[in-house]
ZANU-961711 format. One record per residue (C-alpha): x, y, z. Coordinates in steps of 0.25 Angstrom, whole numbers, plus 5000, padded with zeros to 4 digits. Layout:
REM ZANU-961711
XYZ...
END
This chain:
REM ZANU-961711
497350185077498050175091498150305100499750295099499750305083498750395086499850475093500850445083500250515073499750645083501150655085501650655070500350745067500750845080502450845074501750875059501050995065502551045070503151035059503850925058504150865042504550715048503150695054502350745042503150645033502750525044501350565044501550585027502250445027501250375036499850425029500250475014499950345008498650305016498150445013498350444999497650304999496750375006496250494998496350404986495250324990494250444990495350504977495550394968496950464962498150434968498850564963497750654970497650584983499150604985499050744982497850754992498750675005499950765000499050895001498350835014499950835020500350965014499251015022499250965034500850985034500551155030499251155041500051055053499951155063498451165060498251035064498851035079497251065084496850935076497950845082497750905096496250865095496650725090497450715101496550735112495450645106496450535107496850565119495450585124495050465119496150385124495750425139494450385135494850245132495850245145494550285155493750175150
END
């Protein structure tokens, strides 16, 4: 995965944190599917797995400002090791 879609999705993740509905159905668009796929591999029940991904974005839309200190760290880590690569 490339720094800029890296970025790309910082940037959704930081406008989810403030509120804003338009980026949290991208982000809900973009991964639904692939999560549900996901959790159903471990699950093996389609019904439950959907439950679970629409629990995970329930949550994490009622906690988004919780979350600004993991996105900060994210950030910093990608842009450290960008200057890392740049200095080599």
């Amino acid at each position: 995965m490339g720094i800029n879609i890296l970025n790309k999705e910082f940037f959704i993740l930081q406008r989810m944190i403030e509120g804003d509905e338009k980026a949290l159905k991208y982000f809900f668009d973009s991964y639904y599917v692939d999560l549900c796929n996901f959790v159903n591999s471990y699950i093996k029940n389609e019904i439950i797995s959907e439950d679970i991904v629409q629990s995970i974005f329930i949550y994490f839309w009622e906690k988004k400002k919780h979350f600004h200190l993991i996105i900060l760290s994210r950030l910093t880590y990608i842009q450290h090791q960008k200057t890392k690569v740049l200095t080599i």
